[in-house]
Structure formats: structure tokens, C-alpha cells
Backbone as CSV, one residue per row, in Angstrom:
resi,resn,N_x,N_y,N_z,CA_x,CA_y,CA_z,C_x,C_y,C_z
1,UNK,-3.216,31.730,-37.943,-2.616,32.358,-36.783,-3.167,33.762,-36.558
2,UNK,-3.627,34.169,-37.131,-4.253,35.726,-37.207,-5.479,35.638,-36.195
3,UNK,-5.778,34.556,-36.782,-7.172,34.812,-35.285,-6.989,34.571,-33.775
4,UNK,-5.700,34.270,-33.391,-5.059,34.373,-32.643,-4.603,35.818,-31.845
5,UNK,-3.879,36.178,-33.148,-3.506,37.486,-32.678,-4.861,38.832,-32.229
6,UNK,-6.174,38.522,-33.157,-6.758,39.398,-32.876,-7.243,38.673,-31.654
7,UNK,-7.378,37.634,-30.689,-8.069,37.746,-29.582,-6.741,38.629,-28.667
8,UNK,-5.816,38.551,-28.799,-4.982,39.399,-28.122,-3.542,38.691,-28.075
9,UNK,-3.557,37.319,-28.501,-2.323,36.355,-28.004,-1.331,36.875,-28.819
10,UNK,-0.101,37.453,-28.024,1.042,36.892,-29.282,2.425,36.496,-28.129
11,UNK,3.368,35.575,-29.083,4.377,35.004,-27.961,4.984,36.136,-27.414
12,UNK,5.268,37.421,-27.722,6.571,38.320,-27.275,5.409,38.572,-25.983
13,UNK,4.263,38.692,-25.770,3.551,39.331,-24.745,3.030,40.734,-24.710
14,UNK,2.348,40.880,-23.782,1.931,42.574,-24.332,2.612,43.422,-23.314
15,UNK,2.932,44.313,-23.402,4.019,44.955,-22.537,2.919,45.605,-21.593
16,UNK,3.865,45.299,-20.312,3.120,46.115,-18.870,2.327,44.786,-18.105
17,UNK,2.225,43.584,-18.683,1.795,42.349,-18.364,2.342,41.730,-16.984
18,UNK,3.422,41.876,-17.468,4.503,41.153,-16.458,4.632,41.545,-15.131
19,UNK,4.981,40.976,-13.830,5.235,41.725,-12.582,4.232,41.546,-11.861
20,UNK,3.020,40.853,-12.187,1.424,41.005,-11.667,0.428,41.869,-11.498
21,UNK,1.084,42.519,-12.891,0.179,44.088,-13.551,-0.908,42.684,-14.521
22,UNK,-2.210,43.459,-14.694,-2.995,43.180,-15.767,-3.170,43.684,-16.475
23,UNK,-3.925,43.773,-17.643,-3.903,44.384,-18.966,-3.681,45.837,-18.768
24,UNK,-4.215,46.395,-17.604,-4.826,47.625,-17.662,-3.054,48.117,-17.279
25,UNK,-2.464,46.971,-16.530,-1.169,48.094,-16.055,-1.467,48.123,-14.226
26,UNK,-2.331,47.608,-13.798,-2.660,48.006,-12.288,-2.542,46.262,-11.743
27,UNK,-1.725,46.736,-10.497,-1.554,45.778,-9.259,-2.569,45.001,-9.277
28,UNK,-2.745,43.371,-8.799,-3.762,42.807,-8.407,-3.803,42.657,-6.672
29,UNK,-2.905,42.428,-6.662,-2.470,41.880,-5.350,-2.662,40.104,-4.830
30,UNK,-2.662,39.784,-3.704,-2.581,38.445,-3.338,-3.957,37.395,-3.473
31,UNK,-3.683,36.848,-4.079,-5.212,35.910,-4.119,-6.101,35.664,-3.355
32,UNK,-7.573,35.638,-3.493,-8.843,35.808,-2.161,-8.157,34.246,-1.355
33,UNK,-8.280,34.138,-0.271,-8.256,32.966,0.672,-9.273,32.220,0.063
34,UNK,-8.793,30.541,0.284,-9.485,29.329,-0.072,-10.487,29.469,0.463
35,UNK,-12.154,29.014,-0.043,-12.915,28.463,0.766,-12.811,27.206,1.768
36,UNK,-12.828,27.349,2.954,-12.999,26.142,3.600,-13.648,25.008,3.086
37,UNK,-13.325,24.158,3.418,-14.107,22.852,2.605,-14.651,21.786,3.952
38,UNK,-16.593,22.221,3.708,-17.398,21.730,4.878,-17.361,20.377,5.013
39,UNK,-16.755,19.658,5.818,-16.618,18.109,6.186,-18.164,17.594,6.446
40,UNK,-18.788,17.596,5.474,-20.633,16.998,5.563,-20.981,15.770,5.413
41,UNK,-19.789,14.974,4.485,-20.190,13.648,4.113,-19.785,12.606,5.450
42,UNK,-20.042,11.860,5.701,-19.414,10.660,6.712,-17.944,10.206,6.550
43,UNK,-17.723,10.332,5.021,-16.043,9.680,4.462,-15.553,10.317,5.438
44,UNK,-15.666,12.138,4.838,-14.955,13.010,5.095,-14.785,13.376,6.879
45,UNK,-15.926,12.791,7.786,-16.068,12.983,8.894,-15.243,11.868,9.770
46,UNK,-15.367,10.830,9.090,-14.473,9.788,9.421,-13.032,10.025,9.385
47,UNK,-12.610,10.591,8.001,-11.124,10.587,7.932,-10.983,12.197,9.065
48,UNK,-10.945,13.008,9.767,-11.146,14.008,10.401,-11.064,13.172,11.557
49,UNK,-11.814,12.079,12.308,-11.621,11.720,13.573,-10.272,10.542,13.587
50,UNK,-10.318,10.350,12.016,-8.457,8.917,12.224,-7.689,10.230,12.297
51,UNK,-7.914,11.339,12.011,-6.631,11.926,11.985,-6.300,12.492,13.365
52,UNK,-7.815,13.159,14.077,-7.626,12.932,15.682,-6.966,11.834,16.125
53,UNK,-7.571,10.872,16.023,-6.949,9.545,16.698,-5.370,9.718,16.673
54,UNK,-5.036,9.338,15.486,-3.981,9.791,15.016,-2.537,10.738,15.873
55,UNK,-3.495,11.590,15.642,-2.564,12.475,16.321,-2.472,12.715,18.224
56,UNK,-3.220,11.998,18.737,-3.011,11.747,20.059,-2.275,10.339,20.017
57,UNK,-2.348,9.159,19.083,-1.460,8.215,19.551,0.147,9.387,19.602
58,UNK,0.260,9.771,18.346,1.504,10.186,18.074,2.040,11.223,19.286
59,UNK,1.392,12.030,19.941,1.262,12.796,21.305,1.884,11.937,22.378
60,UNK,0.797,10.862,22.438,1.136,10.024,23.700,2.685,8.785,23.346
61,UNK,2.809,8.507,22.240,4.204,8.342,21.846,5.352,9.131,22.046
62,UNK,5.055,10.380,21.772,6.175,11.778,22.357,6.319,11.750,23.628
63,UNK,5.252,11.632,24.491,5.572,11.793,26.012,5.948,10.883,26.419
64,UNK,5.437,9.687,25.741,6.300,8.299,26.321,7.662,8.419,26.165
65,UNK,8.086,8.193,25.077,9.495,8.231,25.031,10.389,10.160,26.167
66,UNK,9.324,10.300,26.165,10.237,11.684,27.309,9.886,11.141,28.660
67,UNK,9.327,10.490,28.627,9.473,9.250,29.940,7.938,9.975,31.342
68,UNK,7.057,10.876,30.473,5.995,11.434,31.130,4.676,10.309,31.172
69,UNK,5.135,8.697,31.696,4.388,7.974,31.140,3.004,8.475,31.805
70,UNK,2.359,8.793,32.849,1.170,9.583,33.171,0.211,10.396,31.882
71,UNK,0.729,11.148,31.291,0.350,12.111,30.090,0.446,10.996,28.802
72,UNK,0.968,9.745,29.059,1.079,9.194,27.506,0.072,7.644,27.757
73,UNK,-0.546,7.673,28.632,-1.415,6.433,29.024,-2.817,7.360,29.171
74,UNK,-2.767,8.749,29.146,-3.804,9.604,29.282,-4.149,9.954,27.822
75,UNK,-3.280,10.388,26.980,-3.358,10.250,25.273,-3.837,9.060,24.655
76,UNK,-3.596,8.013,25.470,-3.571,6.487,24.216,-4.885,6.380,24.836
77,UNK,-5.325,6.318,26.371,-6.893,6.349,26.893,-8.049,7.099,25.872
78,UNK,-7.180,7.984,25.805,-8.718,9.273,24.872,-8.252,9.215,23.347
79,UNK,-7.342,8.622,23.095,-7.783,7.892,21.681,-8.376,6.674,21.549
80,UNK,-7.958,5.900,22.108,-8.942,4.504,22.396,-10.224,5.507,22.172
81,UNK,-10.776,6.382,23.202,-11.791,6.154,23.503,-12.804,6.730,21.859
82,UNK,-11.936,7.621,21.233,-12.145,8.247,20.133,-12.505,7.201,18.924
83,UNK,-11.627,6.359,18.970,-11.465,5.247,18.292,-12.668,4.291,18.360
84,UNK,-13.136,4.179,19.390,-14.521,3.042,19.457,-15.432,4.153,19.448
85,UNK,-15.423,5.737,19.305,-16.509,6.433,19.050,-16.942,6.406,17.378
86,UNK,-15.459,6.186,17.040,-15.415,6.644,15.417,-16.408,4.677,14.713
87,UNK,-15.978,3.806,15.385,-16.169,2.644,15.297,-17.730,2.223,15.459
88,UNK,-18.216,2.857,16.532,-19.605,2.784,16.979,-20.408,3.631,15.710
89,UNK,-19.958,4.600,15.022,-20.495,5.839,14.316,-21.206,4.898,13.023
90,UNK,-19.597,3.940,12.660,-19.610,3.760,11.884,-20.508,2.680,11.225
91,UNK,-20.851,1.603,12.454,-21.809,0.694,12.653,-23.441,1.101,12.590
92,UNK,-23.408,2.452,13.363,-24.656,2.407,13.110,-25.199,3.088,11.642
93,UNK,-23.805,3.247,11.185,-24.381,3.999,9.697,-24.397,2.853,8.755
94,UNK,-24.132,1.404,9.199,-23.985,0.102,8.465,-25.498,-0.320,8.313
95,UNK,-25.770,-0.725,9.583,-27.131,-1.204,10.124,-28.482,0.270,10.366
96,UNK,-29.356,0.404,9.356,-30.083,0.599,9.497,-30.918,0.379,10.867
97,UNK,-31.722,1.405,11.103,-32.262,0.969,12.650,-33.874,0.670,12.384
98,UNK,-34.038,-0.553,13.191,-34.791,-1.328,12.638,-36.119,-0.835,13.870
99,UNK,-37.334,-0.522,13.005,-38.603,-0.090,14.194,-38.913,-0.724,14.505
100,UNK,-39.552,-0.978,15.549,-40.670,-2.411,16.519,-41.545,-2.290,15.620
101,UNK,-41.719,-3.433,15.253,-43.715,-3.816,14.592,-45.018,-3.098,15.977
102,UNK,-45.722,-2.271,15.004,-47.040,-1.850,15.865,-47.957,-3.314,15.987
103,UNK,-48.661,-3.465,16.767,-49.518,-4.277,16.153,-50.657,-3.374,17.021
104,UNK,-51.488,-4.225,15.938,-52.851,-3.231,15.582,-53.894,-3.918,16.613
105,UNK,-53.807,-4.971,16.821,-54.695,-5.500,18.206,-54.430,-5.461,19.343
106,UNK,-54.589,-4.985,20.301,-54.204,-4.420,21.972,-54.480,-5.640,22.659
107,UNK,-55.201,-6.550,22.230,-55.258,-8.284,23.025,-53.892,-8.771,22.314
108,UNK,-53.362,-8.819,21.417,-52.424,-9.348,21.154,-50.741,-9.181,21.560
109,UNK,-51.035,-7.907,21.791,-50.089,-6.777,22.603,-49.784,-7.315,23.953
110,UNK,-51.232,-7.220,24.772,-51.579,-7.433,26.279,-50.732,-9.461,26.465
111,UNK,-51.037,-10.167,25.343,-50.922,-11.456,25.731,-49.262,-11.786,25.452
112,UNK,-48.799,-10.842,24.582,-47.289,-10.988,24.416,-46.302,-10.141,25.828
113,UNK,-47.094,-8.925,26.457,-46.636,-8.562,27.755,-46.337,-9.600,28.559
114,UNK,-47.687,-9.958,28.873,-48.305,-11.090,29.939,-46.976,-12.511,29.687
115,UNK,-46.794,-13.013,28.690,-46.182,-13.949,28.419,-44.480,-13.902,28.723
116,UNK,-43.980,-12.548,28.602,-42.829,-12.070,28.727,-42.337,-11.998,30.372
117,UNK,-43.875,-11.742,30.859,-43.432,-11.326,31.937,-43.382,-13.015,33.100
118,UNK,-44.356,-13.687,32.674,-44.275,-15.104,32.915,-42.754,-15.643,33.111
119,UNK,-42.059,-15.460,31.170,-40.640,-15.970,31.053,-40.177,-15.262,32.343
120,UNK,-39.762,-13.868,32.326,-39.370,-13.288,33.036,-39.398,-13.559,34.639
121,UNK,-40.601,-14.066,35.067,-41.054,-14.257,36.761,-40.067,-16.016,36.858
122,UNK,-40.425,-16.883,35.640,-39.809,-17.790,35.978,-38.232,-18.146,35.895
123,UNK,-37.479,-17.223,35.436,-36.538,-16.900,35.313,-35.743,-16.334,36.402
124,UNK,-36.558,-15.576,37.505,-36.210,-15.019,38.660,-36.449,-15.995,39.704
125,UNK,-37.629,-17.110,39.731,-37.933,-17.721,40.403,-36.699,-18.805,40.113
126,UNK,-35.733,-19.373,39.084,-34.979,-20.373,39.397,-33.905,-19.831,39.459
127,UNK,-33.717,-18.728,39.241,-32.240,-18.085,40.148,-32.646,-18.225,41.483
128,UNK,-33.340,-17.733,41.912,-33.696,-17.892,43.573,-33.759,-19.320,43.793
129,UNK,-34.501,-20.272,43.463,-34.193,-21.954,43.983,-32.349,-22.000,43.731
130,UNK,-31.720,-21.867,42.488,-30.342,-22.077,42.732,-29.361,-21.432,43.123
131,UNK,-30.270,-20.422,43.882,-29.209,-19.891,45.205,-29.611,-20.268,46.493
132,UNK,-31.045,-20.285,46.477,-31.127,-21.393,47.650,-30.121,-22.572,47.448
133,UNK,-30.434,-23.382,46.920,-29.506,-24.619,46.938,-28.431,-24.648,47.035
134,UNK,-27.684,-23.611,46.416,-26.004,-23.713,46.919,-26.090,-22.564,48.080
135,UNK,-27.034,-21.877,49.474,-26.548,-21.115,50.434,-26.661,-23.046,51.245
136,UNK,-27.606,-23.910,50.837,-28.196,-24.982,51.485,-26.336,-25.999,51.372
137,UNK,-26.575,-26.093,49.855,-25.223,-26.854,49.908,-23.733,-26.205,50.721
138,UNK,-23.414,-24.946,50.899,-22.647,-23.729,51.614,-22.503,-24.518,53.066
139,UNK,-23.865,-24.887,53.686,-23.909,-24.496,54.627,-23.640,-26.141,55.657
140,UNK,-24.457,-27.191,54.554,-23.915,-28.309,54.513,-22.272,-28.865,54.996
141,UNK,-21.332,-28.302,53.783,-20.221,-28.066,54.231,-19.653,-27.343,55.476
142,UNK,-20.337,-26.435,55.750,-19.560,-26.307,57.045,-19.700,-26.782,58.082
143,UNK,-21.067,-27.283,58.543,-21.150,-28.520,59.131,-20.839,-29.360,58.881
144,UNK,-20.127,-29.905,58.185,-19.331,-30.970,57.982,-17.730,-30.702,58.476
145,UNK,-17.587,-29.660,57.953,-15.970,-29.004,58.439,-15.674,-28.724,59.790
146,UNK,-17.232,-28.438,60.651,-17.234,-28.072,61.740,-17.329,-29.568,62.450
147,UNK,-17.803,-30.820,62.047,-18.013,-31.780,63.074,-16.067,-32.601,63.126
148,UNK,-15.767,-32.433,61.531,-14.173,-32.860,60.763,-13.626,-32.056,62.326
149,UNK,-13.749,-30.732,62.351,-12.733,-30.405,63.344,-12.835,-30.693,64.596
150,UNK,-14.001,-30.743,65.037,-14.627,-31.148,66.050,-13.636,-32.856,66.507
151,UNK,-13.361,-33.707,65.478,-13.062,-34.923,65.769,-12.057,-34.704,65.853
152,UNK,-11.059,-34.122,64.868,-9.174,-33.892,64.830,-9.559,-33.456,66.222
153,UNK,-9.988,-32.241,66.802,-9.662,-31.922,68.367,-9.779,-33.148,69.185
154,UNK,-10.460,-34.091,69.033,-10.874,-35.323,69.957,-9.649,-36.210,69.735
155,UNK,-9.279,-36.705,68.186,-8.269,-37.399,68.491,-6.781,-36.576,68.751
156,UNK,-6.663,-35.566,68.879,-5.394,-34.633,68.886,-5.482,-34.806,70.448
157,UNK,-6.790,-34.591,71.366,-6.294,-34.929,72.893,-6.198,-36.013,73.114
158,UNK,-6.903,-37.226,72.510,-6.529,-38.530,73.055,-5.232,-38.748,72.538
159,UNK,-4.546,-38.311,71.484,-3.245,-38.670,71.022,-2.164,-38.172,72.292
160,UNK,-2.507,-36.423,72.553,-1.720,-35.673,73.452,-2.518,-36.721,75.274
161,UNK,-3.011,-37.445,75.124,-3.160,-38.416,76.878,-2.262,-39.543,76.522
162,UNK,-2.467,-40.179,75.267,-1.570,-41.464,74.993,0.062,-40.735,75.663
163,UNK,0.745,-39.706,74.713,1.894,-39.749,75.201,2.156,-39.138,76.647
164,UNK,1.295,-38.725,77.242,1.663,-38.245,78.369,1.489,-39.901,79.196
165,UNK,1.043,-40.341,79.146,0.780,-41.823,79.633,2.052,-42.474,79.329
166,UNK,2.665,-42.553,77.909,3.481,-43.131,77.340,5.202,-42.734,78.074
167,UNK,4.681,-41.743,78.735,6.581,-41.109,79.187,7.422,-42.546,80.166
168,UNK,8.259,-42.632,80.475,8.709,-43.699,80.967,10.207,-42.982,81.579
169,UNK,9.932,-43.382,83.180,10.935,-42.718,84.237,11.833,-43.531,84.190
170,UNK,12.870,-43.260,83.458,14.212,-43.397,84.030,15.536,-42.564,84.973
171,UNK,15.101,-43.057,85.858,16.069,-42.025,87.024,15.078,-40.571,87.317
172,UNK,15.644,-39.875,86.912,15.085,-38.572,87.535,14.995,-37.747,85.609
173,UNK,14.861,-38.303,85.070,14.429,-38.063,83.777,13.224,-38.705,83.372
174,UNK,12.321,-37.527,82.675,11.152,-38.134,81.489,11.439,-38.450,80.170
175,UNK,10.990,-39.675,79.877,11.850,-40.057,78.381,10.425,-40.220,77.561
176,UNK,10.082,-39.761,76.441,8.827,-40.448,75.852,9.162,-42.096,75.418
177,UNK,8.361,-43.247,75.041,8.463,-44.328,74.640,7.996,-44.169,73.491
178,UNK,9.242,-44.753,72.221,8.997,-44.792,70.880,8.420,-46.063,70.343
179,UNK,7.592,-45.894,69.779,6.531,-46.862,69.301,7.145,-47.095,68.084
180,UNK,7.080,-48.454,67.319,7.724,-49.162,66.557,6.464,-49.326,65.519
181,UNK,6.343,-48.656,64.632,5.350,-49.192,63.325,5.416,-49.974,62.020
């Protein structure tokens, strides 16, 4: 226990210690402020935007229930939107981004353009035939709808001559004649 005491320790304490005096007897005062702690890693950048998120659902929950639904569909909007930022971040830090192959021959280059652009021309060319074909089939139909009405008008007046034909004078009254089917 002695080698104890000579580094300075003993239980009663050394007088003038106490109070947040140091050895010497003099004030320290209040401890230096924390270093900030730089959010550099991705974890740490991630948990920083859930806690944004976070805290605008909980925002737009407050105003909801105070019945400001305007301000609380405007909170849950820009966390959503925070939310598929934090989501997108996170994907591309999954997937490596992958470079186009160079290729080293400029004919081989030129014939894979050329070929693309082929797919490409014929691809435009049968959207255009199958919109031709259905403005063709479109148009079909309405000539058809147009001759359909064309006939209802034909038999709608020969129907409206039948009964005018069909009235039958009794006395000084027009009576129509009911046809028996």
C-alpha cells in the first residue's frame, strides 16, 4: 500500500481537492464543448436523413390532427419525397456503376450504330402501319354507324307514314288502329 500513497492516493483525500479546486487549489471551471461528430460515413448519413424523414412525418401528423390538413399533406409530400431520395442514395451505393465497353475497332462500333438504328427505324415504321390500321379500322366504323343511322331514319319515317295512314275516323275524332302481334 505504500506505493500507493507515494503516487499521491490516500482514501481521506488531499485537502483543497474538493469543490472543483485541483491540486494546486485553483478553479477549473466548465468543461471544453464536445467536438462535433462529422457525419462522413453513409450509415451515419443515412440515419441523419430517417431522422429528417422522421421528423416531418411526425410534423405533418401534428398538423393533421389540428385539422391544418393543407400543411400536413405538404409534410408527408416532402418526406415521401426525402424518403425515395434516401432510397435512390442507397441503391446506387449497392450497384456499382457499370462503364460501357470501349471497343477498339471503329467498324465494329459504326456496324453496331447502323444496326440499332435499323431496330430502331423498324420499330417506328410498325407503330406507324398500326396506327394506320386502327385510324383505317376508326374510320370503317363510322361509316358503318353513319349508313346504321342513315337506315333507323328511313325506317323511323316509313314507320311515322304507316301510322299516319293507319289513323281511322270515327266521327269527328282521329283514333290510331292497334295492330295485333
Amino acid at each position: 500500500m505504500t506505493s500507493i500513497r507515494a503516487a499521491g492516493y490516500t482514501s481521506h483525500g488531499k485537502p483543497g481537492t474538493a469543490g472543483g479546486l485541483n491540486q494546486f487549489g485553483v478553479a477549473q471551471g466548465p468543461a471544453p464543448d464536445l467536438d462535433v461528430k462529422k457525419n462522413t460515413t453513409p450509415e451515419d448519413i443515412a440515419k441523419d436523413k430517417e431522422k429528417e424523414v422522421n421528423t416531418l412525418l411526425e410534423e405533418s401528423a401534428i398538423s393533421n390532427s389540428q385539422k391544418k390538413f393543407a400543411l400536413a399533406l405538404e409534410k408527408a409530400k416532402e418526406a415521401a419525397k426525402k424518403d425515395e431520395a434516401k432510397k435512390e442514395a442507397k441503391d446506387e451505393k449497392k450497384s456499382p456503376k457499370k462503364t460501357p465497353k470501349v471497343e477498339k475497332d471503329p467498324k465494329a462500333t459504326e456496324k453496331k450504330a447502323k444496326a440499332e438504328d435499323k431496330k430502331e427505324s423498324k420499330k417506328a415504321d410498325d407503330k406507324m402501319k398500326k396506327a394506320a390500321a386502327k385510324q383505317k379500322a376508326e374510320i370503317k366504323k363510322e361509316e358503318k354507324a353513319n349508313k346504321k343511322g342513315e337506315a333507323k331514319k328511313a325506317d323511323s319515317a316509313e314507320k311515322s307514314a304507316e301510322k299516319k295512314t293507319s289513323l281511322a275516323q270515327v266521327g269527328s275524332w282521329s283514333l290510331p288502329v292497334m295492330e295485333v302481334q
